[in-house]
C-alpha positions in Angstrom: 207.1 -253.2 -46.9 207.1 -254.1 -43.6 203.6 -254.3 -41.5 203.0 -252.7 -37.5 203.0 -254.7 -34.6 199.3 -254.8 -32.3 200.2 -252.5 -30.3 201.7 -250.1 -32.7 198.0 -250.4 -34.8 196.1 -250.3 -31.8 198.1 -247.2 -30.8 198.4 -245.0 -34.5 195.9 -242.3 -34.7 194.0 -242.9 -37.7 191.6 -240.3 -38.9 187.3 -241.7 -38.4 187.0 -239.7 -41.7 189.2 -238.7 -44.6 188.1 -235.8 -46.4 188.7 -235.4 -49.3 187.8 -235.1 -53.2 189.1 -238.8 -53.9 186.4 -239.6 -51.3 183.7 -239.9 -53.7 180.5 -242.1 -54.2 179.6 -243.5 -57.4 175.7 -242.3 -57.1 176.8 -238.6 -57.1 179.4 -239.0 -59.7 176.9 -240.6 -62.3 175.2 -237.6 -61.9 177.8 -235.5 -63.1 180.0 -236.9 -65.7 181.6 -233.4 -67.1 183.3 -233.5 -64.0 185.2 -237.1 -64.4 185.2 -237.2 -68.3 186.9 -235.3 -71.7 185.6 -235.7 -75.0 188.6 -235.0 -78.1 188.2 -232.4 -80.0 189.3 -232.3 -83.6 192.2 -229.8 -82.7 193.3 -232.0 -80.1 193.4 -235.2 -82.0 194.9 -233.4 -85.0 197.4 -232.3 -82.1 198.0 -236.4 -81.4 198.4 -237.4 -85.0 201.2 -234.8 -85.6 203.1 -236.1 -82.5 202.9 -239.3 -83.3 203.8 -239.2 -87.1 207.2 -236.5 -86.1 208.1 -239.4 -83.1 207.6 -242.1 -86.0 209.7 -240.5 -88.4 212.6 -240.1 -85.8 213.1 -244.0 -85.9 213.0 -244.2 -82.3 211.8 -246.7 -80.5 208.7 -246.5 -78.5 210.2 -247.4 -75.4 212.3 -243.9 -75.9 209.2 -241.7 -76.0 208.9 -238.7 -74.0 206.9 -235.2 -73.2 210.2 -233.5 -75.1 210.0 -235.6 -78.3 205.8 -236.6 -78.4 205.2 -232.5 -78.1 201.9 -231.7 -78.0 201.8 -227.4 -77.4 198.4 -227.0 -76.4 197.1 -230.4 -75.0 200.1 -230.9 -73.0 199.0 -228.5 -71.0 195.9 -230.3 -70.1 197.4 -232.8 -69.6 199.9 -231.3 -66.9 196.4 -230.2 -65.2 195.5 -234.2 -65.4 198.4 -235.0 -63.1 197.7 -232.9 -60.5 194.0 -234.1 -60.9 195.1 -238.0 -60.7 197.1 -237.2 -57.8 194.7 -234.4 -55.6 190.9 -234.1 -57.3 188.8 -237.4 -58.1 191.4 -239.3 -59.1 190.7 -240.7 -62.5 189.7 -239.0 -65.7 187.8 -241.0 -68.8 189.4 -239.3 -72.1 186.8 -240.1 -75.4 186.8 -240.1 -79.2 190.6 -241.2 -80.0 189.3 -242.7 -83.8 191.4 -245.6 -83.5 189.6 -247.6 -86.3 191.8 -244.6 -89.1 195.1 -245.6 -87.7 197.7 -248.4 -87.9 199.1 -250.1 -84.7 202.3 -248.6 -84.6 200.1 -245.0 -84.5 197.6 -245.8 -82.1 200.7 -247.2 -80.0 202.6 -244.2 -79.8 199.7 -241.8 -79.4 199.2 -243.5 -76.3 202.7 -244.1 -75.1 203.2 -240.7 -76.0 199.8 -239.2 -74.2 201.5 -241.2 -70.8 204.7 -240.2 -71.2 203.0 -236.2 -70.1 202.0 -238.1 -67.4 204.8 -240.0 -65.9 207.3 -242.7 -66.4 206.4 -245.9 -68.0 207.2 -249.2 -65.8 207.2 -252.8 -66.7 204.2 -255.1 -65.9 205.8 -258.4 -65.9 208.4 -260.2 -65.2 209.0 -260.1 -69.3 209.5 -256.1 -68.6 206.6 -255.4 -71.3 206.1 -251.3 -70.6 202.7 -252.0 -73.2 200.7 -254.3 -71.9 197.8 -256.2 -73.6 194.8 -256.9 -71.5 192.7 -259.4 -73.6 191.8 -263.2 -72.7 194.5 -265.6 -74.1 192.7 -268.5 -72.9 194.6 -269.2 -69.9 192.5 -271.4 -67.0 191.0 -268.9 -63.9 191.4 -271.6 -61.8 195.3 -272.0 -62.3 196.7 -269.7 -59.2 199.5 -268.5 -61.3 196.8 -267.3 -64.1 196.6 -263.6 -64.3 193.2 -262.4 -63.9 193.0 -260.0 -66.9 194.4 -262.6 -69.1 190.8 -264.2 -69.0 187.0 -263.5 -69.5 186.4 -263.7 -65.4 185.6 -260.3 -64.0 188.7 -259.0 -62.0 186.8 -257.6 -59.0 188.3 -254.4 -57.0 192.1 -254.1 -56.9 194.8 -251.7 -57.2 198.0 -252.4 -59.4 201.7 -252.0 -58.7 201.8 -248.4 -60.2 201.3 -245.3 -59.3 198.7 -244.7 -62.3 197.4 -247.4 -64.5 196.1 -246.3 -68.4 194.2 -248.0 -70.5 193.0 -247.4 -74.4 189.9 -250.1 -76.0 190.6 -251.4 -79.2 188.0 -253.4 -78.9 184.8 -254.3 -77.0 183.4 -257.7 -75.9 180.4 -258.9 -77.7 178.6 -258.6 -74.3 180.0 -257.6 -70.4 183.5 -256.3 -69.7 182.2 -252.9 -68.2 185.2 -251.1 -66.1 184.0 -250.6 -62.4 185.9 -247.8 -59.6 185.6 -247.3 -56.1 187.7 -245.4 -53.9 189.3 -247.0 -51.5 189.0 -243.4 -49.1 185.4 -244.2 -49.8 185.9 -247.7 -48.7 188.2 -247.0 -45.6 186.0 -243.9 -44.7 183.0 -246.2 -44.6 185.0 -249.4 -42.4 185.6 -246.5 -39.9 182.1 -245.7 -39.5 180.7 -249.3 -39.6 183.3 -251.6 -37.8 186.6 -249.3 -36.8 188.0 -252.6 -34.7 188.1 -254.1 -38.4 189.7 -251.4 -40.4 192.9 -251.8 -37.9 193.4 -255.0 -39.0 194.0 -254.0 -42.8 197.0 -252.2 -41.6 199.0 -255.2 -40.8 201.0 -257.1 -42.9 198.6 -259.9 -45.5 200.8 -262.1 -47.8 199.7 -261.7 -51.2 201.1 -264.3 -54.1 203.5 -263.1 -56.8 201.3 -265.3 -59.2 204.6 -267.1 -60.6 206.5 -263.9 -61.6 209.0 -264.5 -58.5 212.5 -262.6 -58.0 215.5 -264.3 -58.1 216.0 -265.2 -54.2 212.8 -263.9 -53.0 210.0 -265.9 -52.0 206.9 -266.4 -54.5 204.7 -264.5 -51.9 205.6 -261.1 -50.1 203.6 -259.6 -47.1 202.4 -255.9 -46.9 199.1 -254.4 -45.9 196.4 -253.4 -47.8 196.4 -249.8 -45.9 199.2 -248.0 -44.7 199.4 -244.3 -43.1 202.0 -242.3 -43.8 202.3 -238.1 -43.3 198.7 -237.9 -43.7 198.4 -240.3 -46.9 196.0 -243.0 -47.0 197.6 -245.8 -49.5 195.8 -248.5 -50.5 197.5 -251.8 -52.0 194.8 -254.6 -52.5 193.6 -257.7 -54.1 191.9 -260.1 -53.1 192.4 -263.4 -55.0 195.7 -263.0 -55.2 195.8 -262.4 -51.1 193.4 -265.6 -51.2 195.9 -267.8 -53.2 198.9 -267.3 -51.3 197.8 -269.1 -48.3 198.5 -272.1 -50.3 202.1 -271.3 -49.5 203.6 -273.4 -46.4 205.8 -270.2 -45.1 202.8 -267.6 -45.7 201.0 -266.3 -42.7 197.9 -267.2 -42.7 194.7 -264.9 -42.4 193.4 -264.4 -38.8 189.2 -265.2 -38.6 189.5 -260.9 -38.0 191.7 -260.2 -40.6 189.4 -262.5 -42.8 185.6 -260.5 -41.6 188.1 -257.2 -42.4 188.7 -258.4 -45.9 185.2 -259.2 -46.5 183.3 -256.1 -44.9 185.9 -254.1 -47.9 184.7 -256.1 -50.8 181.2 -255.6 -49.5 181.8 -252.1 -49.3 183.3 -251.7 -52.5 181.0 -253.7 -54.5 177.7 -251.5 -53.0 175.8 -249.8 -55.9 176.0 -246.1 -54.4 180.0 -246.6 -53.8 181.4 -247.9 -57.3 181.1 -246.0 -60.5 181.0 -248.1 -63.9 181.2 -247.2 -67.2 181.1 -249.0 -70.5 184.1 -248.6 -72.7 183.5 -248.1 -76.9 186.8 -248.4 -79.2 188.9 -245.2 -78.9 188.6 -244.2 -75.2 191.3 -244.2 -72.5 191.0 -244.0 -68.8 193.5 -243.1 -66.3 193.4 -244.1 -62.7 195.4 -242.9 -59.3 196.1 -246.4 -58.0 196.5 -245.0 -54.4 193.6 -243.7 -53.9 191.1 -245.8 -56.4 190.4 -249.7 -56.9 189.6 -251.1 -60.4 186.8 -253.9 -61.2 185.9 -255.1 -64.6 182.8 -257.4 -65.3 183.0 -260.7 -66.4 182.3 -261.0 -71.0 181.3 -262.8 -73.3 184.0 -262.1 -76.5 183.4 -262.7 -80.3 183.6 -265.7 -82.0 185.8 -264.0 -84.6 189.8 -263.3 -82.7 189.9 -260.0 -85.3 187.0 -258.6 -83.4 187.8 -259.9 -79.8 188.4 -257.2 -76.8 191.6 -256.0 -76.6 192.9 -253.0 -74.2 196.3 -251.7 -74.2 197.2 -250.7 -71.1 200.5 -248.5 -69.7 201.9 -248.5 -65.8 203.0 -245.1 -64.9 205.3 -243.7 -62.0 204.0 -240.1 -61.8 207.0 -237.1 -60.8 206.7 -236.0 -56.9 204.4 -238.1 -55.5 203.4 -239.0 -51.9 206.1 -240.7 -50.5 
């Protein structure tokens, strides 16, 4: 994706405010957490462990499951509501009680495969084309650029991913930390507009950001796009900051302006601010799905367990939801 010249920035007519119900703050959504979260009832489970025993029957693989073969009558239809929720209401949903610690791997898997495939089309996550990913610390150094940041203990800090909705499912907690942070990046871009607007123009044009090692075959091992684009009334937000940060170690990279530099910061800042983000502690058995164009995800540095049966270990799925913005 290509970024705007000056003068086409200078000249777009961005909105001062975007209103709307992914705008939210975190203090007045901690005050109302029916609104953003969905406990499992024992129908609905008993609903998941009957899809995902007929789909393990079948002898298909997971990588085949789908809303037609993982069929779930009466929570599919909650689910439906979900998408349109991801996509047009807050943004994110925080789905409890999935009793992980009664079933195998191979069921826990598919229950989750199959809960996303009602939501959209898995994608892979790496260059290795995994469509399950495993976020857990492998020991890998978070000084090494081409480390990924969720392969460690570090905390993450606010960033979208290359999906249109990421999920995740604990296994496991940390022994201490790992707490899953949101902001919305409306909330974020609403707020720039009030406080700097000169600065909020500079996040429309194009900010290399480093492909962390997992490099096409003739492309380079950065790629330039910006962290907001506008497009038929859609605010889209595509950020991170470390790796935007490590990929002016590349010769052919442009490098950040002083601006586009005090832009970058005045977002984290934002972001970060106690009555923006919304956290929330995750316990073994709960999922969370998040609208990756409107929201940013954070997660707090940990402190695992000695013991590597007992360590933190998330699954996590990249969707591609049907008919989204364009």
């Amino acid at each position: 994706m290509l970024g705007l010249g000056k003068m086409e920035i200078d000249e777009m007519d961005l909105p001062k405010k975007i209103d709307i119900k992914a705008a939210w703050y975190g203090d007045d959504l901690r005050k109302t957490p029916d609104l953003w979260s969905h406990h499992l009832n024992s129908a609905e489970i008993n609903e998941l462990e009957t899809a995902a025993a007929n789909f393990l029957k079948s002898g298909e693989q997971i990588g085949e499951i789908t809303k037609e073969n993982f069929y779930l009558p009466t929570f599919g239809n909650f689910l439906s509501k979900l998408q349109d929720e991801l996509k047009y209401g807050l943004g994110f949903k925080l789905i409890r009680g999935l009793p992980v610690d009664r079933y195998d791997a191979r069921s826990y898997s598919t229950i989750f495969c199959g809960i996303g495939s009602h939501l959209g089309l898995a994608r892979s996550q790496n260059a290795a084309g995994h469509l399950l990913g495993h976020v857990r610390d492998v020991g890998l150094d978070i000084n090494d650029p081409s480390t990924r940041v969720y392969q460690t203990t570090a905390r993450q800090h606010f960033h979208t991913d290359s999906c249109d909705v990421v999920g995740l499912l604990c296994l496991r907690e940390a022994k201490e930390g790992g707490k899953s942070m949101l902001a919305s990046s409306v909330t974020v871009f609403n707020e720039m507009s009030k406080r700097c607007p000169r600065l909020v123009r500079e996040l429309f044009k194009s900010i290399a950001r480093d492909r962390r090692g997992e490099i096409p075959d003739g492309q380079e091992a950065f790629y330039n796009i910006p962290v907001f684009n506008w497009l038929d009334d859609y605010l889209t937000c595509f950020y991170h900051r470390e790796y935007i940060d490590s990929a002016q170690r590349y010769e052919k990279a442009p490098k950040l302006s002083s601006r586009q530099i005090e832009a970058l910061n005045l977002f984290d800042q934002i972001a970060n601010e106690e009555s923006v983000y919304l956290g929330m502690q995750f316990k073994p058995g709960d999922m969370q799905f998040v609208y990756k164009h409107s929201l940013l995800h954070d997660r707090t540095e940990f402190i695992d367990w000695p013991d590597p049966a007992k360590r933190r270990h998330l699954f996590r799925l990249w969707l591609a939801l049907p008919s989204d913005r364009p």
